[in-house]
C-alpha positions in Angstrom: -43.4 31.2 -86.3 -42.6 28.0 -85.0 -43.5 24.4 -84.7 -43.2 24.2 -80.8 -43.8 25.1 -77.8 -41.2 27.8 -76.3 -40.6 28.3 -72.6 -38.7 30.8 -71.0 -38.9 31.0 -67.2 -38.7 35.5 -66.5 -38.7 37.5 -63.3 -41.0 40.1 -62.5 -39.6 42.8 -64.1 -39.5 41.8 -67.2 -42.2 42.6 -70.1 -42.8 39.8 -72.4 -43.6 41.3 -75.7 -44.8 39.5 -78.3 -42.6 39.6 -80.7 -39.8 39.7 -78.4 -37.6 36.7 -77.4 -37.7 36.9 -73.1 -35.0 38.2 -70.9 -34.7 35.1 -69.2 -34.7 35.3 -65.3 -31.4 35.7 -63.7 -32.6 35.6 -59.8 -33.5 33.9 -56.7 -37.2 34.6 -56.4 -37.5 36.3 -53.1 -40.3 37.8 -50.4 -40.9 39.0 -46.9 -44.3 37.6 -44.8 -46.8 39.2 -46.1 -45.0 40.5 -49.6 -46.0 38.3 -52.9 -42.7 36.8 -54.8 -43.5 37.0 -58.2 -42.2 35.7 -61.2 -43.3 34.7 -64.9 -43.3 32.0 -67.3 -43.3 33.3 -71.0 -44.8 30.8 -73.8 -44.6 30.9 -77.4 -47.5 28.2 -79.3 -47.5 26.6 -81.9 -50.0 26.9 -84.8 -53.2 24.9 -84.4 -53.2 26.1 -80.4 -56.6 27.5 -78.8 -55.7 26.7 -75.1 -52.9 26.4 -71.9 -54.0 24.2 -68.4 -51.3 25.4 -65.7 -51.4 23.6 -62.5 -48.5 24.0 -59.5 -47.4 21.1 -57.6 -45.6 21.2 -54.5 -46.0 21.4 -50.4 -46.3 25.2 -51.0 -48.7 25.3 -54.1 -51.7 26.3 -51.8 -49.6 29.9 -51.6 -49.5 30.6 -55.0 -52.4 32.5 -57.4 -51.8 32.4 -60.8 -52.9 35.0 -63.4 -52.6 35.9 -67.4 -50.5 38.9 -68.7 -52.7 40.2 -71.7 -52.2 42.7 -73.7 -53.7 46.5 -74.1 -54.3 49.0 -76.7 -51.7 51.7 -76.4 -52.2 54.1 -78.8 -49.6 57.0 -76.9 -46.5 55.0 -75.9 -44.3 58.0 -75.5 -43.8 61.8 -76.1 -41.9 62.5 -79.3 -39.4 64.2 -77.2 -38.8 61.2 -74.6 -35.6 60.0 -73.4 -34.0 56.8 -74.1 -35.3 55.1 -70.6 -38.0 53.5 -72.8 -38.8 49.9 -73.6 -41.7 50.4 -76.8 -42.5 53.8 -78.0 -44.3 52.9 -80.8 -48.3 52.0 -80.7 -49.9 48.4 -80.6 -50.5 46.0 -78.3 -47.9 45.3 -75.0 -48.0 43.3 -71.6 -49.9 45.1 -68.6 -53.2 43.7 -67.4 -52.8 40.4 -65.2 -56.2 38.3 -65.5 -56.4 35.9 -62.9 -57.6 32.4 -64.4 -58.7 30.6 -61.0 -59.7 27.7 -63.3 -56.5 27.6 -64.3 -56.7 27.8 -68.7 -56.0 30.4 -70.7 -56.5 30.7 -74.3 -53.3 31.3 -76.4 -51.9 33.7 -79.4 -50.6 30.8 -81.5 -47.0 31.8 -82.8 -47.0 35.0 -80.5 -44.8 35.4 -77.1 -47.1 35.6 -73.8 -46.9 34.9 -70.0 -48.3 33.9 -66.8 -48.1 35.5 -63.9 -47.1 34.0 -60.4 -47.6 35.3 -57.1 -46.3 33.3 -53.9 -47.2 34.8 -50.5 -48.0 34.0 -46.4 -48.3 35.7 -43.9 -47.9 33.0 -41.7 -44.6 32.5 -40.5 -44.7 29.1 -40.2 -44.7 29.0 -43.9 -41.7 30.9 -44.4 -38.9 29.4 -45.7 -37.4 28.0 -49.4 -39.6 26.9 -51.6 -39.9 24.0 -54.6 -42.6 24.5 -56.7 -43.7 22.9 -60.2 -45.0 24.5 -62.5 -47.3 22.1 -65.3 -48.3 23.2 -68.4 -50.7 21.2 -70.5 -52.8 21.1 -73.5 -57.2 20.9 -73.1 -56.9 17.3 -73.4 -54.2 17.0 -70.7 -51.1 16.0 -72.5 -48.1 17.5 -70.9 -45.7 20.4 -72.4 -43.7 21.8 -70.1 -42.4 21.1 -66.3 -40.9 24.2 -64.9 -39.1 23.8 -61.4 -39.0 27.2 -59.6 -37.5 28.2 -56.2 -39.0 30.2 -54.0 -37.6 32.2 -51.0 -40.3 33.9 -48.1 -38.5 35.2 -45.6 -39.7 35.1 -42.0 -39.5 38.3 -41.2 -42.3 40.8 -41.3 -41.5 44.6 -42.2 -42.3 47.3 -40.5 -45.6 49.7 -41.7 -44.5 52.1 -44.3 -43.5 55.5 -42.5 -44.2 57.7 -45.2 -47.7 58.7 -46.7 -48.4 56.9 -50.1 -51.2 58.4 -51.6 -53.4 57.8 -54.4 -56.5 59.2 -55.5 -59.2 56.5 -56.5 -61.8 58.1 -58.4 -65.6 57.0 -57.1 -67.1 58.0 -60.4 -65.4 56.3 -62.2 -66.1 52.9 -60.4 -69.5 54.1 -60.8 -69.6 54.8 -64.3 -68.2 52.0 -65.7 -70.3 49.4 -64.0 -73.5 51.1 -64.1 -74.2 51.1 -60.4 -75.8 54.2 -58.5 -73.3 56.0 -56.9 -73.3 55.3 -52.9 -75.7 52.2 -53.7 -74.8 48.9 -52.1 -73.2 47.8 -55.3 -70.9 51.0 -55.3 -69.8 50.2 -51.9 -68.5 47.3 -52.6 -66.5 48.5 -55.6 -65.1 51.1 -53.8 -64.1 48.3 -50.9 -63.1 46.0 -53.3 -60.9 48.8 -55.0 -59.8 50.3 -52.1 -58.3 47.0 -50.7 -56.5 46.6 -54.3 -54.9 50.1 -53.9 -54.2 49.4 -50.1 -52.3 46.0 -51.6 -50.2 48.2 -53.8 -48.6 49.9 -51.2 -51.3 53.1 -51.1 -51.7 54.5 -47.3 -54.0 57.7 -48.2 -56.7 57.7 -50.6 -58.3 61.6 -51.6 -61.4 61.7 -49.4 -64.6 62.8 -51.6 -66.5 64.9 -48.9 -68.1 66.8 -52.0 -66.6 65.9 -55.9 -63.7 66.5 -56.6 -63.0 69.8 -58.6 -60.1 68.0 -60.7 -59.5 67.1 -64.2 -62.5 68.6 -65.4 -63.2 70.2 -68.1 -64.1 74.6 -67.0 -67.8 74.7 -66.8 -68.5 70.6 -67.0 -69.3 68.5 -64.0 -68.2 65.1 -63.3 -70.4 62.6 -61.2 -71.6 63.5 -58.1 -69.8 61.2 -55.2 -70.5 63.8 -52.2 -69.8 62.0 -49.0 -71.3 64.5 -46.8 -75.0 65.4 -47.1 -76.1 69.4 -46.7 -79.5 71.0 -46.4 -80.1 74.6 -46.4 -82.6 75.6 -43.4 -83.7 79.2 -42.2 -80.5 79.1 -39.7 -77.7 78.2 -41.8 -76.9 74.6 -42.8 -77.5 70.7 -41.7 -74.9 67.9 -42.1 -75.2 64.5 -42.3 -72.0 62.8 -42.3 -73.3 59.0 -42.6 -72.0 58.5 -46.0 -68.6 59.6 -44.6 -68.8 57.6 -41.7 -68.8 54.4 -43.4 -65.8 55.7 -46.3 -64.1 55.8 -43.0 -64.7 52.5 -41.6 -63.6 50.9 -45.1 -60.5 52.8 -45.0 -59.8 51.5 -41.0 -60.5 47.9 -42.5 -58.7 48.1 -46.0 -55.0 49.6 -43.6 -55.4 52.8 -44.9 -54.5 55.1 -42.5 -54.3 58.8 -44.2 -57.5 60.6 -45.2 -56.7 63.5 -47.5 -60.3 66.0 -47.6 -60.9 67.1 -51.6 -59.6 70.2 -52.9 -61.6 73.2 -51.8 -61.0 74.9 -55.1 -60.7 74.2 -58.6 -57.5 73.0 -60.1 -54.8 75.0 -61.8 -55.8 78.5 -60.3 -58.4 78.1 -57.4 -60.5 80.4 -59.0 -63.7 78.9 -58.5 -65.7 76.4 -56.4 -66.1 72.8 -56.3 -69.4 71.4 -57.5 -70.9 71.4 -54.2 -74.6 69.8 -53.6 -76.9 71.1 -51.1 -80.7 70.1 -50.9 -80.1 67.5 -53.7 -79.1 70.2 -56.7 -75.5 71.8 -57.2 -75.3 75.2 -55.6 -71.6 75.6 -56.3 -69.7 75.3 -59.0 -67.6 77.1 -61.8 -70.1 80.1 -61.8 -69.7 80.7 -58.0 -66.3 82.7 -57.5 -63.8 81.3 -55.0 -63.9 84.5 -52.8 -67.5 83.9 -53.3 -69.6 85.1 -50.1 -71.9 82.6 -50.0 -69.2 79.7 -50.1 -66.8 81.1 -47.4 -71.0 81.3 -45.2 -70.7 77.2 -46.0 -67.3 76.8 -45.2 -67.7 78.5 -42.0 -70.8 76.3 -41.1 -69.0 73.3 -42.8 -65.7 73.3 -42.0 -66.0 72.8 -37.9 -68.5 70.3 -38.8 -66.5 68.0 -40.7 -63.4 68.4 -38.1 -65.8 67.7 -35.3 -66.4 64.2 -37.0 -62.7 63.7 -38.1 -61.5 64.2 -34.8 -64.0 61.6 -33.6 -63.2 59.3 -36.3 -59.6 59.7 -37.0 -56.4 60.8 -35.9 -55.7 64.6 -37.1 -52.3 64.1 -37.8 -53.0 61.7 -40.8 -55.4 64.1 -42.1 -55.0 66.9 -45.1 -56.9 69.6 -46.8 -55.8 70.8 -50.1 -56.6 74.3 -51.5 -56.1 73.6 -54.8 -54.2 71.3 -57.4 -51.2 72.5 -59.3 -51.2 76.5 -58.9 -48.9 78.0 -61.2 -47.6 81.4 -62.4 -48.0 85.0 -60.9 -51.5 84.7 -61.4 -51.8 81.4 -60.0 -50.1 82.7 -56.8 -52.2 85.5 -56.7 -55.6 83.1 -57.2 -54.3 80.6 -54.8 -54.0 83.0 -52.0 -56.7 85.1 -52.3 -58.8 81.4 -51.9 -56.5 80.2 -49.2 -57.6 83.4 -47.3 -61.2 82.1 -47.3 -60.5 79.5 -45.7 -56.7 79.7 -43.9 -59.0 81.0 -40.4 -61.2 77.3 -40.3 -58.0 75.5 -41.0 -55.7 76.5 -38.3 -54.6 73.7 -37.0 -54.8 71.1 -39.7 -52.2 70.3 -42.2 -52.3 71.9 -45.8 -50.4 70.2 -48.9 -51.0 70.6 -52.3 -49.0 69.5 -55.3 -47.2 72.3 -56.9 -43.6 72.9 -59.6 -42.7 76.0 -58.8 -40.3 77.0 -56.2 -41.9 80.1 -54.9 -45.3 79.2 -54.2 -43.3 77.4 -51.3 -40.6 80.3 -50.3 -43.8 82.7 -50.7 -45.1 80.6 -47.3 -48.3 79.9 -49.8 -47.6 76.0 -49.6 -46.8 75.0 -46.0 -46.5 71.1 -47.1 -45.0 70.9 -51.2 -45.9 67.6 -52.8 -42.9 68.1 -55.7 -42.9 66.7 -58.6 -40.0 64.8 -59.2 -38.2 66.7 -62.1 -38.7 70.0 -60.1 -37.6 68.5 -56.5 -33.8 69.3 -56.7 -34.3 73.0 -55.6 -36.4 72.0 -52.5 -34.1 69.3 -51.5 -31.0 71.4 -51.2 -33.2 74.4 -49.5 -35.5 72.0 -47.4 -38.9 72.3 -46.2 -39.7 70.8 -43.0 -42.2 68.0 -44.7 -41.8 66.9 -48.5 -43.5 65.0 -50.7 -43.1 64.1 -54.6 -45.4 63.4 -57.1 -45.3 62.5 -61.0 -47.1 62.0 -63.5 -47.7 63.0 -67.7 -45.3 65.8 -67.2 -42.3 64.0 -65.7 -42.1 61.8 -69.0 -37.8 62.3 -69.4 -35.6 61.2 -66.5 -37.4 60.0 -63.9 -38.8 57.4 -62.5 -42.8 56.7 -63.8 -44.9 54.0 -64.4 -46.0 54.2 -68.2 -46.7 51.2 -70.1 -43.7 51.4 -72.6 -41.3 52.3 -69.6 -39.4 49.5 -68.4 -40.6 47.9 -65.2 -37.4 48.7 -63.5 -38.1 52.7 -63.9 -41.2 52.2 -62.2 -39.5 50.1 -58.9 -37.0 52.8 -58.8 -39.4 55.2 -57.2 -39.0 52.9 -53.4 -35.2 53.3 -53.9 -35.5 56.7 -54.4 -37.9 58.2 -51.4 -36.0 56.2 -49.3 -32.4 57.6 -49.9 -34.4 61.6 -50.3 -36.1 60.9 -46.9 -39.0 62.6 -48.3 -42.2 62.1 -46.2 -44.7 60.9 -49.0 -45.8 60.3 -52.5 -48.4 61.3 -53.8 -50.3 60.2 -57.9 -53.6 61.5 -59.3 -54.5 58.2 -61.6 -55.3 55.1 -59.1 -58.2 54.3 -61.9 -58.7 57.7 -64.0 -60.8 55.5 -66.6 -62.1 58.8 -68.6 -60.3 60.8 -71.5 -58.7 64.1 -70.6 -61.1 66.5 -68.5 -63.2 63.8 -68.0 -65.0 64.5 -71.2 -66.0 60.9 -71.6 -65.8 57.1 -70.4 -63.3 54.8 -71.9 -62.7 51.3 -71.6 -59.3 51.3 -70.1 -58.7 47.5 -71.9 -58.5 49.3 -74.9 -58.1 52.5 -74.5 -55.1 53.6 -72.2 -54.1 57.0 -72.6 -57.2 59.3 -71.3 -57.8 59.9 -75.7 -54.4 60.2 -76.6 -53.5 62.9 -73.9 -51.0 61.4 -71.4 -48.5 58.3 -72.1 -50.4 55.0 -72.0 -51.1 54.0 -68.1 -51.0 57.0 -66.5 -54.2 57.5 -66.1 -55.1 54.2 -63.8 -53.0 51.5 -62.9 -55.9 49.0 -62.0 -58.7 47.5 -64.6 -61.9 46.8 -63.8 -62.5 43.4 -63.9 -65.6 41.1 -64.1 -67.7 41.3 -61.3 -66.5 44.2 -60.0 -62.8 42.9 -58.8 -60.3 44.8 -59.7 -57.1 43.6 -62.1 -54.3 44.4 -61.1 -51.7 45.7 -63.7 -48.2 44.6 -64.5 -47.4 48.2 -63.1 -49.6 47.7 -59.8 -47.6 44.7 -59.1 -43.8 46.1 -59.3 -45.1 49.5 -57.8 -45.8 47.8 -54.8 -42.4 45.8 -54.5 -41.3 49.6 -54.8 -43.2 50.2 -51.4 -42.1 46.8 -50.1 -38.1 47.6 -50.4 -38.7 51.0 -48.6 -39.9 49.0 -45.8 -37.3 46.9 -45.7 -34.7 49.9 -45.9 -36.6 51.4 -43.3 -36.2 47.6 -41.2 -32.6 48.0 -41.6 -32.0 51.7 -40.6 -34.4 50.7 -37.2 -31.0 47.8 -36.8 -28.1 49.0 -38.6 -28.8 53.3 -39.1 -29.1 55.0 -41.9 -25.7 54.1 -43.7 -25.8 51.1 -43.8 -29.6 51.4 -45.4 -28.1 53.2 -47.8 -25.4 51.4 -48.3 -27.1 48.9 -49.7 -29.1 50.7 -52.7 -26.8 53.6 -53.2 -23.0 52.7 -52.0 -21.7 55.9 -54.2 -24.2 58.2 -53.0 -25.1 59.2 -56.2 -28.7 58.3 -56.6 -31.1 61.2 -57.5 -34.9 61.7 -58.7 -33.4 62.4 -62.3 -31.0 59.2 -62.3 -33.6 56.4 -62.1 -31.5 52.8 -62.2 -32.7 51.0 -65.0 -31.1 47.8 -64.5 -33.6 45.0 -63.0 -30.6 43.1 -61.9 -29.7 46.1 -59.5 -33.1 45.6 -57.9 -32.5 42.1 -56.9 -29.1 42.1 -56.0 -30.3 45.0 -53.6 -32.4 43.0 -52.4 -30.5 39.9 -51.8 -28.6 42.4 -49.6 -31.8 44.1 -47.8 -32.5 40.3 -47.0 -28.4 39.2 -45.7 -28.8 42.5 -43.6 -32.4 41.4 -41.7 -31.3 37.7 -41.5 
């Protein structure tokens, strides 16, 4: 404990613990138009506090939005058998949700470490340039603690869009679950525009397209909510469609910049052995207890199918479209199950790209997989013997060597990623948990403040890396924030390949060459002093 106020000014990669003294910052705080600089200030109270006033002064104070780090419940930290890339493995409470406080107080963990969160963006060029902001922290009754003077550096120049697909499934349900709307009601729409404009800020491109729900993570024989974009009724000649519902997810995607539409799986996950829980005439007709080389769904999909590409190729451009079979085939078996559903469907397809996310080499040498999405402790064999498109993925498995984005990871593992697809030249990226906000299976709601590991199945975060905030706004996460400065230093790599070529891109993260999915660079100070060179080499 102490008697006084402690101050401690940290960059943004840094994870102020509460019990920890704070890496101090040891960098220019730096962003391109567009791209938020953030940094932190970590404060330690006195006994007796209740509350913390923070005000910024300064020509450029009008740029800055100020938020709360608080604290979740993390029951799962780790996997006894992780590596030593880990900042906390142990459970409690640690740094990850950022609470904005427009108002501008907080209240305070007397004796205990905590931050604030600072980020500093235009988009106007005009504003670009250094900045001197002060930062004022003060007491309820206005006495004065601290003055923090803090440099900030926006760049004037404005990247180009990312050229790889970033995708990231946000689950409708669960936007609809937790606040208690009716799915596809006015108040769900805005959610899911509210939500999609948060994952579009992160860096996401492609978000999974619910044209019926989504046969994944779902317990066999359980359904989860029904968010079916695209309306069927059964009639004496076949099917009807309407495609309203669709129509508008499709205008929110044009107006949130997201530019991929990926259609949900057409099979269950792990196997394709059965059907997704497909509604027609208002009651679920497939499901688990229809088999995937089922008759009656291969009569839907041929009714369906040229339907639904009529309206995409009106709405969208076909080459930032994908169809999945199914999620994470594995096995002999799984390869036999896979194909025998692809067949049902490979004739209505032709055409139109297929990916799915897979670990095994030979469901890709087989020809099953024409587009892999990797994960990134499995990649190494596809790199060396190349597809013609790759992506990566990871997620609860790849929990030793790689990049990820778990709570008790260090922030720097999780920035590492935008290094690392840059210097692979992989073609996209691809998570499941955007906002997963259920246990394992989807066997029940949680409340993702305090409960952060899907009921103790996967490491804590990797189910959803936004909250759901009051008033339906999404929270952005600790993890949300430095994932997107992942995505941010890709584009500028990709700035300086369009001006210098590739080498000297790559010079500037990876001089040796010896930068690999498995050999994540864990020190924060190599992030900014790439970047301080990303930024010499576009100035």
């Amino acid at each position: 404990m102490t008697a006084q106020w402690g101050f401690v000014l940290c960059d943004a990669l840094a994870k102020v613990h509460p019990t920890r003294d704070p890496r101090p910052a040891a960098t220019q705080f730096q962003a391109f138009l567009g791209e938020p600089a953030s940094f932190q200030l970590a404060y330690r109270p006195p006994l007796g506090s209740s509350a913390l006033q923070v005000r910024v002064e300064g020509p450029a104070a009008d740029l800055v939005a100020v938020s709360s780090v608080d604290l979740v419940h993390c029951d799962l930290l780790a996997f006894p058998e992780h590596d030593d890339g880990y900042e906390f493995d142990e459970p409690g409470l640690y740094p990850d949700v950022l609470r904005p406080i427009p108002s501008g107080e907080t209240s305070v963990r007397p004796g205990e470490w905590a931050a604030l969160w600072f980020d500093v963006s235009t988009t106007d060029p005009a504003r670009a340039g250094r900045h001197e902001l002060t930062v004022v922290l003060s007491a309820p009754d206005g006495a004065e603690l601290h003055r923090q003077q803090v440099t900030v550096e926006l760049t004037g120049v404005e990247l180009p869009a990312l050229d790889i697909v970033s995708s990231h499934w946000m689950h409708l349900d669960s936007l609809a679950d937790h606040y208690g709307v009716e799915v596809f009601s006015e108040e769900h729409w805005a959610l899911v525009d509210r939500f999609m404009a948060s994952a579009a800020e992160m860096g996401a491109t492609s978000l999974l397209t619910p044209v019926w729900t989504p046969p994944l993570d779902t317990a066999v024989g359980s359904y989860r909510t029904v968010v079916q974009l695209i309306d069927i009724t059964a009639t004496e000649d076949g099917y009807r469609f309407g495609f309203d519902k669709l129509r508008r997810w499709l205008e929110l995607c044009r107006r949130n910049g997201i530019t991929g539409v990926e259609v949900a799986h057409l099979f269950t996950q792990w196997g394709a052995k059965a059907t997704p829980g497909i509604v027609v005439d208002g009651r679920r007709a497939f499901g688990w207890d229809v088999d995937a080389t089922a008759p009656q769904y291969r009569q839907l999909m041929e009714a369906l199918l040229p339907a639904l590409h009529a309206v995409l190729d009106e709405e969208w451009d076909r080459e930032h479209v994908v169809f999945h079979i199914s999620d994470e085939p594995s096995g002999e078996d799984g390869l036999a199950s896979y194909l025998a559903a692809k067949a049902v469907v490979a004739d209505l397809l032709k055409g139109w790209t297929l990916v799915d996310a897979l670990s095994e080499h030979s469901f890709w040498t087989s020809g099953a997989v024409p587009l892999p999405v990797v994960a990134t402790d499995h990649v190494e064999p596809f790199l060396k013997e190349r597809p013609e498109h790759l992506w990566v993925y990871y997620c609860v498995s790849q929990n030793r060597d790689v990049a990820n984005r778990f709570i008790g990871m260090p922030s720097a593992r999780n920035r590492a990623i935008g290094h690392q697809l840059f210097a692979s030249g992989v073609d996209g990226f691809l998570h499941w948990g955007f906002n997963f906000w259920y246990t394992q299976y989807a066997a029940r709601r949680v409340d993702p403040f305090t409960e952060t590991s899907a009921g103790g199945a996967f490491p804590s975060g990797d189910p959803f890396i936004v909250y759901p905030g009051t008033d339906g706004t999404p929270w952005p996460s600790l993890r949300h924030r430095v994932f997107a400065q992942a995505i941010w230093d890709h584009r500028a790599l990709q700035a300086i390949r369009a001006r210098h070529g590739n080498a000297r891109a790559l010079d500037v993260i990876d001089p040796d060459r010896t930068l690999r999915f498995n050999r994540p660079v864990l020190d924060p100070d190599h992030y900014y002093q790439a970047r301080q060179r990303m930024v010499a080499a576009l100035t």
